[in-house]
Backbone as numpy.savetxt, mean C-alpha at the origin, in Angstrom:
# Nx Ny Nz CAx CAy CAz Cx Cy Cz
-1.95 -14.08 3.86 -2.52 -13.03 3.04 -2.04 -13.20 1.61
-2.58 -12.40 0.94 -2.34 -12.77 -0.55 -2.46 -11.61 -1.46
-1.66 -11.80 -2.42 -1.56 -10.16 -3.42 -0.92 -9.28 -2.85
0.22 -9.28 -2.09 1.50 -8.76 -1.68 1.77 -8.04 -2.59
2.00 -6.36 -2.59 2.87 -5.53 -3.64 4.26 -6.45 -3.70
4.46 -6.36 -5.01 6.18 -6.62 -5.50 7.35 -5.46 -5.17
8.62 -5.51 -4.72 9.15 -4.64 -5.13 9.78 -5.05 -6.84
9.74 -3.63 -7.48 10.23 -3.81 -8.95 11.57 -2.67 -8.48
11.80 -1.67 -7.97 12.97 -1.24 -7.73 12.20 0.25 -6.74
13.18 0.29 -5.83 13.41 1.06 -4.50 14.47 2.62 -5.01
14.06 3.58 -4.59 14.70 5.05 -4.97 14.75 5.00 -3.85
16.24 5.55 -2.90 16.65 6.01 -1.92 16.17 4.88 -1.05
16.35 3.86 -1.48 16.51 2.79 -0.24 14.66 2.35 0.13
14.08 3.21 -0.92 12.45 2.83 -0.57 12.23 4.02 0.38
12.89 5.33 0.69 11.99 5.75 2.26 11.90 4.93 3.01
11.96 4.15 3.73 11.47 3.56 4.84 11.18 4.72 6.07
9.82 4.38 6.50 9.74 5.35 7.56 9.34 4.42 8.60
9.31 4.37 9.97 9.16 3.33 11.12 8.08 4.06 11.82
6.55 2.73 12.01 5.53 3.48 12.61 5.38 2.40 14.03
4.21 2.82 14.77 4.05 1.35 15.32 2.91 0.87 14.87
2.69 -0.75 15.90 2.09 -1.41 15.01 1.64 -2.36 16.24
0.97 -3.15 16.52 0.13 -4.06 17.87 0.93 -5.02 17.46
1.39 -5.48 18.82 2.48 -6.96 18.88 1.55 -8.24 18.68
0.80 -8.11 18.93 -0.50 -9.46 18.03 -0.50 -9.53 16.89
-0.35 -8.51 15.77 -0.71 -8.38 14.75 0.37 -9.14 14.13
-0.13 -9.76 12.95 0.61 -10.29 11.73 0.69 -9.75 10.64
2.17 -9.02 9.89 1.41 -8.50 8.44 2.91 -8.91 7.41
2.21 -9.46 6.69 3.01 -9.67 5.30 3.74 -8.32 4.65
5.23 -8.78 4.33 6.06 -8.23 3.53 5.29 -7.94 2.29
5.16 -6.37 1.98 4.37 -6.31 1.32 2.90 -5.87 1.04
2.39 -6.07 2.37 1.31 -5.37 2.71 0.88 -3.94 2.50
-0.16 -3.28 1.98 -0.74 -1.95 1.83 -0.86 -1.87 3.40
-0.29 -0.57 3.81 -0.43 -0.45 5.35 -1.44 1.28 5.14
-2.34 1.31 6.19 -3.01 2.06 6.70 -2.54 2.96 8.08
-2.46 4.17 7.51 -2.36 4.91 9.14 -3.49 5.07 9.66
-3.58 4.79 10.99 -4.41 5.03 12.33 -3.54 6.43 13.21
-4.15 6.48 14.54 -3.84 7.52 15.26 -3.34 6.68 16.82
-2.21 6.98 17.28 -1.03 7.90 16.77 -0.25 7.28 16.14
0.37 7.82 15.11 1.29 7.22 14.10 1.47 5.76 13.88
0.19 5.20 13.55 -0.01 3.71 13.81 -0.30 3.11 12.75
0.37 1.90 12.27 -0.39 1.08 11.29 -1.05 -0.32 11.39
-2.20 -0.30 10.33 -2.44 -1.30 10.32 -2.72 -2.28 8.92
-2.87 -3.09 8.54 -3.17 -3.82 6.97 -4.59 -3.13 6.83
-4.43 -2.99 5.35 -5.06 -1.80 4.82 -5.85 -2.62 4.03
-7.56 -2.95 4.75 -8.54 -3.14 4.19 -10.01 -2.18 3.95
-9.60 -1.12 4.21 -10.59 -0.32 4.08 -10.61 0.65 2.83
-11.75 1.04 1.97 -11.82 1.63 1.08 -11.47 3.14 1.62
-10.85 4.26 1.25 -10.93 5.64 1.66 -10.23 5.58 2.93
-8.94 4.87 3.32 -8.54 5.00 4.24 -6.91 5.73 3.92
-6.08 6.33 5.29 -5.24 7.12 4.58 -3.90 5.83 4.36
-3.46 5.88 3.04 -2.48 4.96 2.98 -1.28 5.75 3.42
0.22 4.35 3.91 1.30 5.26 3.95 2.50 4.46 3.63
2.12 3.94 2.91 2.87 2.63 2.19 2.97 1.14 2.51
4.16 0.65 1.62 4.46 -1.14 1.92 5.24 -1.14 2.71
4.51 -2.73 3.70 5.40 -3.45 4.73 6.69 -3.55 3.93
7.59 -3.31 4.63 8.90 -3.59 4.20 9.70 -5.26 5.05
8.87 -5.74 5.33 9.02 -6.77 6.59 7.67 -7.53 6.89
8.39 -8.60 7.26 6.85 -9.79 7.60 6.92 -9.05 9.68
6.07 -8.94 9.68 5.57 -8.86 11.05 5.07 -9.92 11.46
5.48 -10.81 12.96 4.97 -11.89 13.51 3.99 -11.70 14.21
2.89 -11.93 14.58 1.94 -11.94 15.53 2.35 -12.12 16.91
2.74 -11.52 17.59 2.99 -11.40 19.32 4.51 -11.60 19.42
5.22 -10.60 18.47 6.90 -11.75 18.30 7.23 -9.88 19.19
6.67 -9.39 19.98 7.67 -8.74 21.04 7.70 -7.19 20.13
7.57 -7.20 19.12 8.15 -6.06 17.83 6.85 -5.05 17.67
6.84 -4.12 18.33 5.44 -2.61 18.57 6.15 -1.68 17.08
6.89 -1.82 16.33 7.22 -1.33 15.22 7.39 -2.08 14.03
7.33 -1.22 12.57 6.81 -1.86 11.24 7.72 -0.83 10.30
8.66 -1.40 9.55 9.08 -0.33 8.75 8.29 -0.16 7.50
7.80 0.78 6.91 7.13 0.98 6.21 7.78 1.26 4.41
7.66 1.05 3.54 8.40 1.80 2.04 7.69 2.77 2.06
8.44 4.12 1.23 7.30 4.89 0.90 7.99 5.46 -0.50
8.79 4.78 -1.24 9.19 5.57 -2.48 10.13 4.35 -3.27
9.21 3.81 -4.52 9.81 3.14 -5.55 8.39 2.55 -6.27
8.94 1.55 -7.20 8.02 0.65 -8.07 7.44 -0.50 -7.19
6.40 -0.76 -7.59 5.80 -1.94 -6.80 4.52 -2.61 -7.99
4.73 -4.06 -7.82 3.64 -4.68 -8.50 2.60 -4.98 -7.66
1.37 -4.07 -8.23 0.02 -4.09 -7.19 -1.04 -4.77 -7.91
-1.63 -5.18 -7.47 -3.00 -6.29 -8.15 -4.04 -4.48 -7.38
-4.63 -4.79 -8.66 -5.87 -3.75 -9.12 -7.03 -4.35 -8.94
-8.36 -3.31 -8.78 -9.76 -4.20 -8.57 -10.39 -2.89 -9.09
-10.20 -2.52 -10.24 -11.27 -1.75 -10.71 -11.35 -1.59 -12.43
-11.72 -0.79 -13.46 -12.09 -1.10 -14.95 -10.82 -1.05 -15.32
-10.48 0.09 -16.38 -9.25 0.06 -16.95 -9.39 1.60 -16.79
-7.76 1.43 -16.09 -7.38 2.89 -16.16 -6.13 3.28 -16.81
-6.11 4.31 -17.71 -4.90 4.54 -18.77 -3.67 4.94 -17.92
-2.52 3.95 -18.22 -1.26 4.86 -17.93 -1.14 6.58 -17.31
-0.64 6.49 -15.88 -0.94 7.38 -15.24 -2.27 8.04 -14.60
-2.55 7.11 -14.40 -3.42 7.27 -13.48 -3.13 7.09 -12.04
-3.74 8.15 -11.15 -4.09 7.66 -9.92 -4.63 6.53 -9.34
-3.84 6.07 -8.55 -4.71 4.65 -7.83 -4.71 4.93 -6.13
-5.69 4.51 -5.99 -5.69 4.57 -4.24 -6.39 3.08 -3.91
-6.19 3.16 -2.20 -6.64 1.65 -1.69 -7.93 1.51 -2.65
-8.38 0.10 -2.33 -9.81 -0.51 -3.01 -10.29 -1.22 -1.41
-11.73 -1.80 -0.84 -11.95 -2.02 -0.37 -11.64 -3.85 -0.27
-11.21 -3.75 -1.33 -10.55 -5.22 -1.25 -9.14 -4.98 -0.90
-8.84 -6.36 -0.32 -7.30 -6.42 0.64 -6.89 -5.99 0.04
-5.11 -5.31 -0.14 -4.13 -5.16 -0.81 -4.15 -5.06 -2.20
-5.31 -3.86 -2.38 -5.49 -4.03 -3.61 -5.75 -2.81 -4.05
-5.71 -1.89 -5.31 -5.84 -0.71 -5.44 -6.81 -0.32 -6.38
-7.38 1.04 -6.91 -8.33 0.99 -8.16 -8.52 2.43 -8.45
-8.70 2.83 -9.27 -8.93 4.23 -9.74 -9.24 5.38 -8.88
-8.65 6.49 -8.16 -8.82 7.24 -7.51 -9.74 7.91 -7.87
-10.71 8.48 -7.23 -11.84 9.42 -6.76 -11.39 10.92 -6.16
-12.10 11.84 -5.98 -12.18 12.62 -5.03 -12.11 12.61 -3.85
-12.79 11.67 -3.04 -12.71 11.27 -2.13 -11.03 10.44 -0.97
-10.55 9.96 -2.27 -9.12 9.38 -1.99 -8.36 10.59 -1.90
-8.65 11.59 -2.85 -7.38 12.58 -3.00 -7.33 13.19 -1.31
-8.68 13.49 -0.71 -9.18 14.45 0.04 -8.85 13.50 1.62
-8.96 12.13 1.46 -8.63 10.87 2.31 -7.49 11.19 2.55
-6.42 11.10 1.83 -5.36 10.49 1.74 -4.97 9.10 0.89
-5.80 9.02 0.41 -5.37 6.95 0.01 -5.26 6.57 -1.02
-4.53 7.68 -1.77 -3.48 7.74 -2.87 -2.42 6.92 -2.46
-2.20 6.16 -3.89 -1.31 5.34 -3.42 0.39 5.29 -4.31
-0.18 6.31 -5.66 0.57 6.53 -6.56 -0.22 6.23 -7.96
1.03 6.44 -9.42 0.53 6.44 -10.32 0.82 5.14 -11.45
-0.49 4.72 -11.73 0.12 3.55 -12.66 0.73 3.74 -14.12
1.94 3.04 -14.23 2.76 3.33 -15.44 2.77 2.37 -16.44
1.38 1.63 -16.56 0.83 0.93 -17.55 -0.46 0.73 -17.43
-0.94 1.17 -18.34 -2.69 0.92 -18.76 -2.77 -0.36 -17.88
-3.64 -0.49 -17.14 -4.36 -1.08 -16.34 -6.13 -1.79 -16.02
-5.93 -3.04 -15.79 -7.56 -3.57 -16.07 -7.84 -4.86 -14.96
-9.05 -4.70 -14.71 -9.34 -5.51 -13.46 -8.70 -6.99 -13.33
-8.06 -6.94 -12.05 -7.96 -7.93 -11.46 -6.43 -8.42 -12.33
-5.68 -7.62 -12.62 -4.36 -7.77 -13.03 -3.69 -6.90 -11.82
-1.89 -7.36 -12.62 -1.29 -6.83 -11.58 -0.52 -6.46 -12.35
-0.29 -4.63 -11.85 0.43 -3.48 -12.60 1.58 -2.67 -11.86
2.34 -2.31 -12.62 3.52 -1.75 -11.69 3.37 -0.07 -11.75
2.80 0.50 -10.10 2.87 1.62 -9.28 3.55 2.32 -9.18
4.16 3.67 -9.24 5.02 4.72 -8.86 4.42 5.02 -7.42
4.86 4.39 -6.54 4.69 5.07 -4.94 5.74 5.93 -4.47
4.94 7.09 -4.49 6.07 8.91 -3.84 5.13 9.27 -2.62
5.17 8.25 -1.37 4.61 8.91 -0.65 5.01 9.73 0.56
């Protein structure tokens, strides 16, 4: 996979919160993770889906491991897919992989806020996120 959030620095250790996750699955350190039901994640390719932060860990595909620790509080460098949005702005998932873009109505009401960007921002760069989730 590709376009992995960065960590740029972790408050309180990042939150880490521990969800599960399918022992097949593979997901990159770094990954935008998606909650499912029950308390489940998965790599977060869907537009309007509820986010709940970064893989904090590479997950192996069938390596025995039904859990994923998740970040949910610090800086992260996220690759963007939408116009330019001014410093502080909302960003939520984009329907492209691991990637974020100007929040809507629809995100707020989703969930798939992902935090706020703390530099003017423009397609297909990569900007550093305030994730408080």
């Amino acid at each position: 996979m590709a376009n992995e959030a960065v960590i740029i620095e972790l408050f309180n250790g990042g939150r880490p919160m521990t969800f599960t996750c399918a022992d097949g699955t593979g997901i990159e350190k770094g990954t935008l993770m998606e909650l499912t039901s029950p308390r489940t994640v998965i790599a977060n390719t869907n537009d309007n889906a509820p986010l709940v932060g970064i893989a904090a860990a590479e997950k192996v595909a069938s390596d025995g491991a039904t859990t994923i620790a998740v970040y949910t509080d610090g800086v992260f460098d996220v690759l963007t897919d939408t116009g330019t949005d001014s410093v502080g702005a909302i960003m939520a998932n984009s329907a492209t992989e691991n990637t974020v873009q100007g929040a809507d109505a629809t995100d707020l009401i989703q969930g798939s806020v992902l935090g706020k960007v703390l530099e003017t921002c423009t397609n297909g760069g990569t900007h550093a996120i305030r994730v408080n989730l």
